[in-house]
C-alpha positions in Angstrom: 302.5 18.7 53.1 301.8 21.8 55.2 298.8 23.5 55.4 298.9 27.1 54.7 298.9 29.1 58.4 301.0 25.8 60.4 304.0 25.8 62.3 307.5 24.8 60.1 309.0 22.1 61.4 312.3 22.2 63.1 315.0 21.6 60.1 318.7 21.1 60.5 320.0 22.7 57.4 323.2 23.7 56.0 323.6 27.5 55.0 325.4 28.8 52.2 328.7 28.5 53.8 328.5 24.9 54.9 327.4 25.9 58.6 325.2 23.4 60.1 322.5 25.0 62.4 318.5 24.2 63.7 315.9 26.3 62.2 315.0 26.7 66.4 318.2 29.0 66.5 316.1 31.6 64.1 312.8 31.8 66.7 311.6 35.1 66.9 313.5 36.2 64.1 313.0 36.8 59.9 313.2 33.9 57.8 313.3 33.2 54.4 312.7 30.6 52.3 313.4 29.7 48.8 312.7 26.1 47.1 314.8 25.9 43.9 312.8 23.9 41.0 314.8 21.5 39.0 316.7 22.8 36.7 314.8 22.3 33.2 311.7 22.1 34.4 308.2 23.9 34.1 307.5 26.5 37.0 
């Protein structure tokens, strides 16, 4: 787990088109982002 103020990781993630990238592509610009919970579940 992270502590609050460290550095992300480098991910490779797929966006919402299927596009494979490396969070490194997005240095020095916004980024969002947004864990889904289970469906179902509390939270």
């Amino acid at each position: 787990m992270l502590t609050e103020g460290a550095k992300m990781p480098e991910l490779d993630v797929v966006d919402d088109e299927g596009r494979k990238f490396n969070t490194r592509e997005l240095l020095g610009k916004p980024l969002v982002l947004w864990f889904y919970p289970k469906d179902d579940t509390p939270g």
